[in-house]
ZADO-1210 file (C-alpha; in nm, 4 decimals, padded with zeros to 6 digits):
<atoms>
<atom x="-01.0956" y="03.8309" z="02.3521" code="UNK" pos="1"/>
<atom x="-01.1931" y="04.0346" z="02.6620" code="UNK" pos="2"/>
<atom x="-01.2212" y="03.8190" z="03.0014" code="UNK" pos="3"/>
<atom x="-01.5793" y="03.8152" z="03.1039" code="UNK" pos="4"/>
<atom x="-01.6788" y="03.8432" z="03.4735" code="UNK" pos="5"/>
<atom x="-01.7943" y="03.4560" z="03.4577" code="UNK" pos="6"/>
<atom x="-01.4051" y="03.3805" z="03.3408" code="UNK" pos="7"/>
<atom x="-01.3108" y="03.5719" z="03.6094" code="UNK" pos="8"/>
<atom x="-01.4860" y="03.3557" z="03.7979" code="UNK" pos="9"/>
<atom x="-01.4058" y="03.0324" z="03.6496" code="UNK" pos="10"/>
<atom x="-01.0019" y="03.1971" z="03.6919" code="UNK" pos="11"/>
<atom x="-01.0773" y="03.2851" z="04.0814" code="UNK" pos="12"/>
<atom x="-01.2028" y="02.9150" z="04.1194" code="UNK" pos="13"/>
<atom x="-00.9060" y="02.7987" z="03.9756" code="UNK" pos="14"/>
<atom x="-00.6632" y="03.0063" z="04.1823" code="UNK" pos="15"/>
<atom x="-00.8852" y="02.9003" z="04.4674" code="UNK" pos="16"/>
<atom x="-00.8105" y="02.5163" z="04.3724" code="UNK" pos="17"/>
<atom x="-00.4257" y="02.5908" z="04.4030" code="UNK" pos="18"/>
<atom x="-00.3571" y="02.8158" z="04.6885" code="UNK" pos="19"/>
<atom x="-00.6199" y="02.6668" z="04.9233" code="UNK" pos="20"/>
<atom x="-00.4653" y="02.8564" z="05.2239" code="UNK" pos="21"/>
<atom x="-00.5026" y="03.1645" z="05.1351" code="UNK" pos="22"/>
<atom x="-00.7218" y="03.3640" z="05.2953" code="UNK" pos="23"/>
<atom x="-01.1108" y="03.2980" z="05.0624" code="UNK" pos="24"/>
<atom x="-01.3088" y="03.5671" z="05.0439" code="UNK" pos="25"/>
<atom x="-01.6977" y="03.5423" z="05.0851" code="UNK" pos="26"/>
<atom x="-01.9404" y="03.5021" z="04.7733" code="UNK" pos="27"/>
<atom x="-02.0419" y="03.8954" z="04.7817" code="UNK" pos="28"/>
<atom x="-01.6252" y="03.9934" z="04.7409" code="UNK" pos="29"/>
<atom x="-01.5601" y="03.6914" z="04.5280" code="UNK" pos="30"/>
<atom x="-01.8041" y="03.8565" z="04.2836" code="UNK" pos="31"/>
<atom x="-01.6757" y="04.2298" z="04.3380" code="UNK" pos="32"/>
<atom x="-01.3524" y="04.0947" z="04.2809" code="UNK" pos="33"/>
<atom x="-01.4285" y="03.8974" z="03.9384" code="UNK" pos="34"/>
<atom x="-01.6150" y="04.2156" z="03.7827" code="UNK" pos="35"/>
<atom x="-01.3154" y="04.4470" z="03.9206" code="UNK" pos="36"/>
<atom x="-01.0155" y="04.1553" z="03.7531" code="UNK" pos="37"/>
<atom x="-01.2285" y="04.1607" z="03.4087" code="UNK" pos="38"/>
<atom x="-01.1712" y="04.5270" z="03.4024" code="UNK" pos="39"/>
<atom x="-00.7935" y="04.4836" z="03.4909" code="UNK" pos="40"/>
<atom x="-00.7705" y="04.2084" z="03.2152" code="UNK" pos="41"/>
<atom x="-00.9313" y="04.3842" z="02.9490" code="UNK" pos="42"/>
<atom x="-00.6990" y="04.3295" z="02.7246" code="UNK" pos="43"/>
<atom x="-00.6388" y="03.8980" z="02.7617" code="UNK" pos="44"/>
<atom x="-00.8472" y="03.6368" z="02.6854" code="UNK" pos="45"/>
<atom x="-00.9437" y="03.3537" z="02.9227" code="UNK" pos="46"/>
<atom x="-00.6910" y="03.1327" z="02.7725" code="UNK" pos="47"/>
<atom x="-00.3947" y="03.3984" z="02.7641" code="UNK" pos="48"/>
<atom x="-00.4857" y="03.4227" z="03.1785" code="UNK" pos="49"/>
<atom x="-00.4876" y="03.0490" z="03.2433" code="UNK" pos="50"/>
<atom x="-00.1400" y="03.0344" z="03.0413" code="UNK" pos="51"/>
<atom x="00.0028" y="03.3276" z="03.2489" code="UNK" pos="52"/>
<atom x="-00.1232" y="03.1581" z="03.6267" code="UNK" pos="53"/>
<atom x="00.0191" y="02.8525" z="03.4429" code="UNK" pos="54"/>
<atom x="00.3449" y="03.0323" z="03.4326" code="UNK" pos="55"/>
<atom x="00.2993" y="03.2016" z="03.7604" code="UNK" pos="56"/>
<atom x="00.2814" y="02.8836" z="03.9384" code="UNK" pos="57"/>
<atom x="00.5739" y="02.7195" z="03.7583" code="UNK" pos="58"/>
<atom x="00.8518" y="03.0233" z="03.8199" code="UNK" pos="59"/>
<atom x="00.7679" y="03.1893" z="04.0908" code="UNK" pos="60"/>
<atom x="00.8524" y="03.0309" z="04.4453" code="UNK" pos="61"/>
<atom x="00.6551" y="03.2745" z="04.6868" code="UNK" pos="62"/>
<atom x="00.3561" y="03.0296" z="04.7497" code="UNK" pos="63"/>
<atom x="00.1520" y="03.2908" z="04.7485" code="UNK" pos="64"/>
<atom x="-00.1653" y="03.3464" z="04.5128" code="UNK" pos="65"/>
<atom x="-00.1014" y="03.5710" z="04.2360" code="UNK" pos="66"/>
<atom x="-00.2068" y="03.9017" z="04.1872" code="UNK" pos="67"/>
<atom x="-00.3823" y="04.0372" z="03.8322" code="UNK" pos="68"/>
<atom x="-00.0843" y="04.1561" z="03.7821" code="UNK" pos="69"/>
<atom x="00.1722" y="03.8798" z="03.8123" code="UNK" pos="70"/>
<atom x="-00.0824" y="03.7154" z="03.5373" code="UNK" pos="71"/>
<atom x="-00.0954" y="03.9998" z="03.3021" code="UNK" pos="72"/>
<atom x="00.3002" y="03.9858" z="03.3417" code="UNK" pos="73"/>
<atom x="00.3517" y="03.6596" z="03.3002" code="UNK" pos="74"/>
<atom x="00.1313" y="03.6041" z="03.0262" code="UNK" pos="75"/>
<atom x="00.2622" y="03.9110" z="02.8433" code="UNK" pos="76"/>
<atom x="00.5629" y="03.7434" z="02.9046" code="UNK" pos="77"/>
<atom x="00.4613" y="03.3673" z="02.7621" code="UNK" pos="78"/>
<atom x="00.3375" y="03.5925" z="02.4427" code="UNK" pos="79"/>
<atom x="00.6617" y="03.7542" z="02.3715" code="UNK" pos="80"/>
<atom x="00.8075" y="03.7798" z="02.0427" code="UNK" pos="81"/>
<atom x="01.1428" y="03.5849" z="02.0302" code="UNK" pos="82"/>
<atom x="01.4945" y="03.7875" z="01.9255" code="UNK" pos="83"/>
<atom x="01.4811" y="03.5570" z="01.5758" code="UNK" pos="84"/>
<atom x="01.1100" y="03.6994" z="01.5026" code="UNK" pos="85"/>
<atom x="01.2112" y="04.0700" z="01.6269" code="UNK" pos="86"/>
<atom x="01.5511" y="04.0094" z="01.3794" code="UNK" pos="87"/>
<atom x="01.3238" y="03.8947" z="01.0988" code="UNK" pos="88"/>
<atom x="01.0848" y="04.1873" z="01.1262" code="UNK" pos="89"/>
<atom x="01.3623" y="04.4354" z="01.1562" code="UNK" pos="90"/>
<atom x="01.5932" y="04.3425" z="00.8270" code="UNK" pos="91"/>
<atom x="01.3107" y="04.3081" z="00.6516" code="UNK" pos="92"/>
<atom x="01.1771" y="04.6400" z="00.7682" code="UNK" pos="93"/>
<atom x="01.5381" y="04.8103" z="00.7141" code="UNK" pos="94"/>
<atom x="01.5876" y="04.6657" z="00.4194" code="UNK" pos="95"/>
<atom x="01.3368" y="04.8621" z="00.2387" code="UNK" pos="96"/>
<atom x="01.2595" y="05.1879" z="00.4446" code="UNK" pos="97"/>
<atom x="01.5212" y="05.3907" z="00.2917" code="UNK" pos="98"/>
<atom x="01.2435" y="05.5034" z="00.0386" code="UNK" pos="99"/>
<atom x="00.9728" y="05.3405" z="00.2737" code="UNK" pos="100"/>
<atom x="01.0151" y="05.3664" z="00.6140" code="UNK" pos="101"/>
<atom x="00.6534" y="05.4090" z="00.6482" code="UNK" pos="102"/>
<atom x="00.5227" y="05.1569" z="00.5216" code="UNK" pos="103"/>
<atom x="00.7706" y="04.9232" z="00.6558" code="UNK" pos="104"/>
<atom x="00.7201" y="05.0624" z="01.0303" code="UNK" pos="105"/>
<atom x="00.3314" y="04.9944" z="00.9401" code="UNK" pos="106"/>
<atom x="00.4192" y="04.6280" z="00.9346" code="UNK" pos="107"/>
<atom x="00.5778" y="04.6059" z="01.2338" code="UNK" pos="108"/>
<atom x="00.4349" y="04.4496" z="01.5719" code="UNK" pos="109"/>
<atom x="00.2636" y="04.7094" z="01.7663" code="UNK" pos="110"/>
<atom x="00.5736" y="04.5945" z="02.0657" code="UNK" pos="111"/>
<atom x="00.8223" y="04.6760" z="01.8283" code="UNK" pos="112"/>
<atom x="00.6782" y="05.0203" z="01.7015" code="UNK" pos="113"/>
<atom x="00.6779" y="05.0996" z="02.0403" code="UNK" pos="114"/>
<atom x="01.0148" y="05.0736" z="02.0847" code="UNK" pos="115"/>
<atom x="01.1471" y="05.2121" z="01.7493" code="UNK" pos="116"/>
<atom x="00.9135" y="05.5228" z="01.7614" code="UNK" pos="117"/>
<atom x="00.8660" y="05.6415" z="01.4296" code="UNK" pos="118"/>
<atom x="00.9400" y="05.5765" z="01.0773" code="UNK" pos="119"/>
<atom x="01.1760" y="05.8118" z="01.0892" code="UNK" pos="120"/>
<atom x="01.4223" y="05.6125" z="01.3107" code="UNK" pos="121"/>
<atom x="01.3967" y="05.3234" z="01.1126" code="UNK" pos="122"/>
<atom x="01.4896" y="05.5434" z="00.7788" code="UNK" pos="123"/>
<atom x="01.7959" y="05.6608" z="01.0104" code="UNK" pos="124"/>
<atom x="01.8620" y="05.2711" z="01.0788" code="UNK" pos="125"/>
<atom x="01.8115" y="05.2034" z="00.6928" code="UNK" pos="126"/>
<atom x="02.0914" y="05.4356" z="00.6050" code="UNK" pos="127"/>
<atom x="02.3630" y="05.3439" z="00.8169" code="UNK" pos="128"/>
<atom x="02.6435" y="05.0900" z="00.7929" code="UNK" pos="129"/>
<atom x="02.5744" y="04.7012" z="00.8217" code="UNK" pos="130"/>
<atom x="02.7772" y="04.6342" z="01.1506" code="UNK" pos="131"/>
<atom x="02.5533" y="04.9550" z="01.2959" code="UNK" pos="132"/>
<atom x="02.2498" y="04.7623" z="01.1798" code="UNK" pos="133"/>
<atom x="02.3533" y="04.4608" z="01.3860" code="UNK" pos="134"/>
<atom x="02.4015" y="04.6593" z="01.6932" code="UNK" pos="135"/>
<atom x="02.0882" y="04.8406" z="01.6364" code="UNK" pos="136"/>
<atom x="01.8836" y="04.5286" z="01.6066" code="UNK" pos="137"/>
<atom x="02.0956" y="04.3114" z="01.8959" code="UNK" pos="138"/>
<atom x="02.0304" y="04.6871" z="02.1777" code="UNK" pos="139"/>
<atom x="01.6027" y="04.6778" z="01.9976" code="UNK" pos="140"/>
<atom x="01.6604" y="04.2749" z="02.1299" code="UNK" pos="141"/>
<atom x="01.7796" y="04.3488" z="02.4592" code="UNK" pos="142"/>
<atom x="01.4927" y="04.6591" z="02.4987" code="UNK" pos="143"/>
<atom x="01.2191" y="04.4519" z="02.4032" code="UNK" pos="144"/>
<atom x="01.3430" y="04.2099" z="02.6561" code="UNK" pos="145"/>
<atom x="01.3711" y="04.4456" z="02.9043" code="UNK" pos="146"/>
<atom x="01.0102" y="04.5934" z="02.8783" code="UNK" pos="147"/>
<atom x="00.8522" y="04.2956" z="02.8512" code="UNK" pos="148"/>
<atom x="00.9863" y="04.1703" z="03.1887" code="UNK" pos="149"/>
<atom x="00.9852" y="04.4738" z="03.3620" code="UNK" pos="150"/>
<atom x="00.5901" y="04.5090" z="03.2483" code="UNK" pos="151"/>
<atom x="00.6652" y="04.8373" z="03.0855" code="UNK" pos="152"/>
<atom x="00.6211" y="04.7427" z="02.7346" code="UNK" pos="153"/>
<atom x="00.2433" y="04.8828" z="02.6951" code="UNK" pos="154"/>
<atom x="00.0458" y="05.0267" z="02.9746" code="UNK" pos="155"/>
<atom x="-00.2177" y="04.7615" z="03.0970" code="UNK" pos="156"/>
<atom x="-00.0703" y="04.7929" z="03.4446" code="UNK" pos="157"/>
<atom x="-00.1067" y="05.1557" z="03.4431" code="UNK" pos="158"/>
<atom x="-00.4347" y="05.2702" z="03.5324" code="UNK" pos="159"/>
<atom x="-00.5565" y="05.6249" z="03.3948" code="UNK" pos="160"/>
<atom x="-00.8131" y="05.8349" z="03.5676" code="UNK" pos="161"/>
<atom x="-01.0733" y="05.6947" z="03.3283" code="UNK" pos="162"/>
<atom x="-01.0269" y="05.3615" z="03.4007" code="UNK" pos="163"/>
<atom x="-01.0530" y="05.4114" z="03.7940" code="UNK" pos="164"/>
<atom x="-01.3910" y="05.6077" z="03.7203" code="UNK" pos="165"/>
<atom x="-01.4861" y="05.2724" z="03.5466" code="UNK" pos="166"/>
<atom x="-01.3454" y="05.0278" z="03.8046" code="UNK" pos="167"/>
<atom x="-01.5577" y="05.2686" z="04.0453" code="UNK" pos="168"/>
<atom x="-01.8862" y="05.2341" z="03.8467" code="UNK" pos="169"/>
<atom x="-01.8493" y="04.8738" z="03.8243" code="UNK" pos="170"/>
<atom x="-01.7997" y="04.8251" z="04.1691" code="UNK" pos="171"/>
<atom x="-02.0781" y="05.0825" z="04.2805" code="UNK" pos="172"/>
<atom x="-02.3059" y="04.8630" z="04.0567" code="UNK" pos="173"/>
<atom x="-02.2467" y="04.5876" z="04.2538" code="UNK" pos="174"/>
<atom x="-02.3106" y="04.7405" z="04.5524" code="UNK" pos="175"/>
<atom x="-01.9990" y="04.7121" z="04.7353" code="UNK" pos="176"/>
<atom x="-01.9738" y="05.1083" z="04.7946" code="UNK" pos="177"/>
<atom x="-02.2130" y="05.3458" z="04.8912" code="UNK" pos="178"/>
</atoms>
């Protein structure tokens, strides 16, 4: 699941291949930037990267080569869950969490806890009138949508302190810092 530095590689080539005037870094950097991407996409495959550059190339105009994160983004973005799915999941979560809200927020896609909270708030949702339910579910519809474009949905753009220590030791190994 987790891109390798030879897919990073293999996705630099390819990014190479279709933004031939930008700038091209030398062999050393190309490799010091392959190790330092797999640690940016550690959580996307090869094949979810190649679909977000895929996407990258088709919507955005800039001409410009894309960044790790305009593929995480886009990607993230080709992966989304569609308002039908989130509806589905969310009667069939309310529909049952008066008694057993947590079991039916353990079912849920890890997007759409994230968004609900807590068992809790689906109980709330559970209890309250039909046409409330449909507003609740249309507003969890528009949030989803919301995060998702706006890259806030989970944090694999945000980089803690550990990570950095990480990206550091990776690139120290390499021998691109003293």
């Amino acid at each position: 699941m987790i891109l390798t530095g030879k897919e990073c590689l293999k996705l630099l080539g390819i990014i190479k291949t279709l933004f031939p005037n930008e700038k091209q870094p030398g062999e050393d950097d190309i490799k010091v930037r392959a190790m330092f991407w797999a640690d940016i996409f550690k959580d996307i495959s090869f094949g979810q990267a190649v679909e977000g550059l895929k996407k990258y190339c088709a919507t955005n105009t800039s001409g410009f080569a894309p960044q790790p994160a305009h593929i995480i983004n886009c990607a993230r973005q080709a992966n989304r869950l569609s308002d039908t799915a989130i509806e589905f999941y969310l009667h069939r979560a309310l529909c049952d969490s008066t008694y057993h809200s947590e079991e039916q927020f353990d079912r849920l896609p890890e997007d759409l806890k994230k968004i609900i909270g807590s068992p809790a708030e689906l109980r709330r949702q559970a209890l309250r009138e039909t046409d409330d339910t449909r507003i609740y579910i249309a507003k969890v519809c528009k949030e989803y949508r919301t995060r998702v474009e706006s890259g806030t949905l989970d944090n694999t753009l945000l980089v803690t302190a550990a990570e950095r220590t990480k990206i550091a030791e990776t690139v120290k190994k390499l021998g691109a810092v003293e």
